[in-house]
N, C-alpha and C positions, 0 to 999 in steps of 0.2 A: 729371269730376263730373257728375251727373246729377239736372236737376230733374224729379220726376212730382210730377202732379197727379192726384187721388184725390178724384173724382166720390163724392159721397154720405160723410155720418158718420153712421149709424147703425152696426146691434153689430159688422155685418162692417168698414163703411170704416172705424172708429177702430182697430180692431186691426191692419188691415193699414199705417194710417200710423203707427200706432205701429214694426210690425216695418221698415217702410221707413225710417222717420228714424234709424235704429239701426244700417243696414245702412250697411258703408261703399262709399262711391264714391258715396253719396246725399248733395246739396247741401241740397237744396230740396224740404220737402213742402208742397205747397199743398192745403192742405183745400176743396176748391169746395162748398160748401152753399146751395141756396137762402134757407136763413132763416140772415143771418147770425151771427146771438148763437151758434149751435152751433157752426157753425164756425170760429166765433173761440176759442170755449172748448177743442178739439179743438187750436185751433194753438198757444194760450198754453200747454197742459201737454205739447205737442212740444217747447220751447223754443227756443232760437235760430234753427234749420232747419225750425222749421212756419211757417205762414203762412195765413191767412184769403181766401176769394175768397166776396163774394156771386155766385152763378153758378148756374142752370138749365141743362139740357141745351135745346138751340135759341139759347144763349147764344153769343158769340164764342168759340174758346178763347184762352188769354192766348198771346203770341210767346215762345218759350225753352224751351218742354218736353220732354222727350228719351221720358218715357213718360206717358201718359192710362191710369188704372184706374178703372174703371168697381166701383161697388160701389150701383148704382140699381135698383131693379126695372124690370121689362120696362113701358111702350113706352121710359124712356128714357133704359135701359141704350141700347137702340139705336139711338136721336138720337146720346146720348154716343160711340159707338166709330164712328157712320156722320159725324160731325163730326171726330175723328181722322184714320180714313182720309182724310176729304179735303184736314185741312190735311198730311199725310204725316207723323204720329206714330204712333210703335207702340203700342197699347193691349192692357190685359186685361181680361177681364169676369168676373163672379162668375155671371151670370146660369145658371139651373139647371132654368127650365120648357121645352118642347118646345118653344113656339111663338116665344119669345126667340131660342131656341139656332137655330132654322129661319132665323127673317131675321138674325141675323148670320152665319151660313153662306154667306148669301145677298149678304154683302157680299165674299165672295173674289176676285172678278175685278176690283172694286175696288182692292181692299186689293193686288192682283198689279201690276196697272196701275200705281198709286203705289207701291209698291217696298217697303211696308209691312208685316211683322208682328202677327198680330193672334192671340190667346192669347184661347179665349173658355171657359167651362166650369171658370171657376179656383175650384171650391169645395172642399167637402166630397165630395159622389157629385153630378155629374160632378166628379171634377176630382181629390183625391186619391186615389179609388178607380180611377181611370182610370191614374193612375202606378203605382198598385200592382199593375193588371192586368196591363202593359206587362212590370214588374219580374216577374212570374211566368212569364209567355212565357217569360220568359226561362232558367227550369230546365225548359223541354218542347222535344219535337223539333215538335212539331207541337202549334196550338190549334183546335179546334173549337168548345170554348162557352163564355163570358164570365156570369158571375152575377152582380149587384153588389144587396147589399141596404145602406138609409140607415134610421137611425132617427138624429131630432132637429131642430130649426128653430134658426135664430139671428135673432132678430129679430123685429117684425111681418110687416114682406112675406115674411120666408121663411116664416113658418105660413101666412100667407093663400096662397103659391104649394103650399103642402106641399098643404095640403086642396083648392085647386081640383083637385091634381093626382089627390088619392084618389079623389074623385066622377068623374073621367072613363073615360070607356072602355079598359080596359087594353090594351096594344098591347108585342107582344114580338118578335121574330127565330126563325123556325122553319125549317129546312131551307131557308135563302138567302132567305128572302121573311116581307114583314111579315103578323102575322096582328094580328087585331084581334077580344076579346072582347065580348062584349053586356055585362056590367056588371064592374065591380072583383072580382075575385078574394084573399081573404087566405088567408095561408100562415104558420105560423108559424117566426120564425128565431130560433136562441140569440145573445145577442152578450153580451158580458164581464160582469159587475156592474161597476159597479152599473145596469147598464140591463136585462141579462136578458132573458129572452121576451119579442120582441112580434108582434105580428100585424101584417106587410106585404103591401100589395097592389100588382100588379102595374100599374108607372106606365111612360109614353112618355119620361120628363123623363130625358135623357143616352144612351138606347139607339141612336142615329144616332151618336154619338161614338165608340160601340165599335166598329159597324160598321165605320166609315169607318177606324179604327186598326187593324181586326184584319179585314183581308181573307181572303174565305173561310169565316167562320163559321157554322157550323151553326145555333146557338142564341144567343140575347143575351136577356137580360132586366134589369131594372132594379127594384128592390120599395122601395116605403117604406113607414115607420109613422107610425100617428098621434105629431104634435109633443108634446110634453109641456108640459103646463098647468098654471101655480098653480094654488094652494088658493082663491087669492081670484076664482078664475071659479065656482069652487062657491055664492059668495055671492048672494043673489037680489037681483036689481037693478046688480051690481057690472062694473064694467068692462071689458073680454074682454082681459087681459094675459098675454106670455111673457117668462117668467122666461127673462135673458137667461144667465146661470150656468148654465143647466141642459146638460147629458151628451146628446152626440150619437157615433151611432157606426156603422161603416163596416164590412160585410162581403162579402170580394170572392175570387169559386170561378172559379179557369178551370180548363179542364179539358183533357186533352188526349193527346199519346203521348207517353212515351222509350223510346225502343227498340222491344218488340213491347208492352211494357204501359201500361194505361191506366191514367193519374194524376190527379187533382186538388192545384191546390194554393192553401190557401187563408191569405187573408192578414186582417187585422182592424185598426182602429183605434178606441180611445175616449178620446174627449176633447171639453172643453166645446166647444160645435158653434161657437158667434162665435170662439174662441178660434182652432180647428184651420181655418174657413174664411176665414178672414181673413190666418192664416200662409201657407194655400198662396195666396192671392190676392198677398199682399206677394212673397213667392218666385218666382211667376210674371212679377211684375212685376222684380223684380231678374234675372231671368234673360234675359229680352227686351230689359233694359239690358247685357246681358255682364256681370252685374257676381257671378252664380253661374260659377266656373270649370267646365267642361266637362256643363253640368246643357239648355246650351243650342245646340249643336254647330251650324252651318249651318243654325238656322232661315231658310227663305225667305222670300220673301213669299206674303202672301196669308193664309189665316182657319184656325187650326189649334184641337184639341184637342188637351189636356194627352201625351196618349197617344202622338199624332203625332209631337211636335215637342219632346219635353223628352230626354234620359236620366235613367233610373231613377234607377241608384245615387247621381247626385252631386244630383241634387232632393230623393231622400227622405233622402241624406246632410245637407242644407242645412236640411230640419223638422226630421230631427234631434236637431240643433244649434241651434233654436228651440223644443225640447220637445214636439214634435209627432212622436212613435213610431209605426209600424207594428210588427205582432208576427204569426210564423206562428201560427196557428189548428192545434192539433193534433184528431185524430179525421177523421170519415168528412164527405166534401161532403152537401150536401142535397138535389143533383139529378140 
């Protein structure tokens, strides 16, 4: 039996200790919150197997953890999982901006050293769309290009990470080397209703994940869209909120050979964005317990993405089976 501890209750961390206190072979979820009244309120409606921790990242962690999920924003997601590695717990992270995802990358020799596991990019795009890229390889002889578009936020810090990410310089994978544009480019991409057309621009946040899982490739790119915003930001004077309910969704083109022709095959998800990043974060963390049968085969140690170090079919078997679908995309790719 398996006690994790789940760093952060905001839209992501409550959904994913929801699916973890559910999951069996889980004892014990500890909600760590710095302000305690949340996560006390987070552990009373876990019932008998939640539990309250006033706790910050730079805190102790408690003795008896078998996994640490991080569901913080950046700087301390990465206290949180650089505190793991060192007491030798296997952690996942939800974290999804470029420069998060850099320095916990940057903890592998760590993480190897201590003999650790560490699952970082466990969202929505990086992170389910990265399974689903993996899972497409897998009907090609051969991949040369990886697409992955996001539309949707779950949270506050995921809009505030969404938009710093729009205003940055777009940076993508061109012919085996990074190229990097002078200002954000948008494009526009279809994805299911009720989300429809939106205009994504090309973002840095998860294109080093695909890299690193898909050696060899030609092209890599990554696009989001802008987060979707209440009525009540329209009000003058009114307070900047996201509507945490609201439709996020995931569309993911690789491309590549069977035989002598050239394929695309493209995979899609939609669903409410706290809902769908929060499953695969609890998933990810059930899986780095063993407690997913064959979703997590010989994980080593050391700092992986979802892509890396999961299998396909018995991961996106396990969403699932928690209502979190993938569906092929029929029609022609976009790139």
């Amino acid at each position: 039996m398996s006690v994790v501890l789940v760093a952060g209750a905001g839209a992501v961390g409550v959904r994913a200790a929801r699916q973890l206190v559910e999951t069996p072979g889980v004892e014990k979820v500890v909600v760590a919150e710095r302000r305690g009244h949340r996560g006390e309120a987070v552990a009373r409606a876990l019932g008998d197997r939640g539990e309250a921790l006033r706790w910050r990242a730079g805190d102790p962690l408690p003795d008896g953890l078998d996994v640490v999920v991080s569901a913080l924003p950046t700087p301390a997601d990465v206290r949180a999982l650089s505190q793991a590695v060192e007491a030798g717990v296997p952690a996942v992270s939800s974290a999804d901006d470029h420069r998060g995802l850099e320095q916990l990358l940057g903890l592998d020799g760590a993480a190897r050293a201590a003999g650790v596991g560490v699952l970082v990019g466990c969202g929505l795009a990086p992170g389910l769309a990265d399974v689903l890229a993996r899972h497409a390889a897998g009907a090609l002889d051969e991949v040369d290009e990886v697409h992955v578009a996001r539309c949707g936020a779950a949270g506050r810090a995921s809009v505030a990470a969404v938009e710093r990410a729009l205003h940055e310089r777009p940076v993508d994978w061109v012919e085996g080397g990074w190229r990097t544009g002078r200002r954000p480019t948008r494009e526009l991409v279809w994805f299911p209703d009720p989300v429809g057309a939106q205009e994504c621009a090309t973002t840095p946040d998860g294109v080093a994940l695909l890299v690193r899982a898909f050696p060899g490739l030609a092209r890599a790119s990554v696009r989001l869209g802008e987060p979707p915003r209440s009525s009540r930001w329209r009000r003058p004077g009114a307070r900047r909120h996201h509507d945490e309910s609201s439709w996020g969704a995931v569309r993911v083109e690789v491309w590549g050979r069977r035989g002598t022709a050239r394929e695309v095959v493209v995979y899609g998800v939609i669903e409410r964005t706290a809902v769908a990043a929060g499953t695969v974060l609890a998933v990810a963390a059930a899986t780095l317990a063993g407690l997913v049968p064959g979703a997590g085969p010989g994980l080593a140690p050391g700092v992986h993405g979802l892509a890396e170090a999961v299998a396909p079919v018995p991961f996106l078997a396990e969403l699932s089976h928690r209502g979190v679908k993938a569906a092929v995309f029929e029609g022609v790719g976009v790139h």
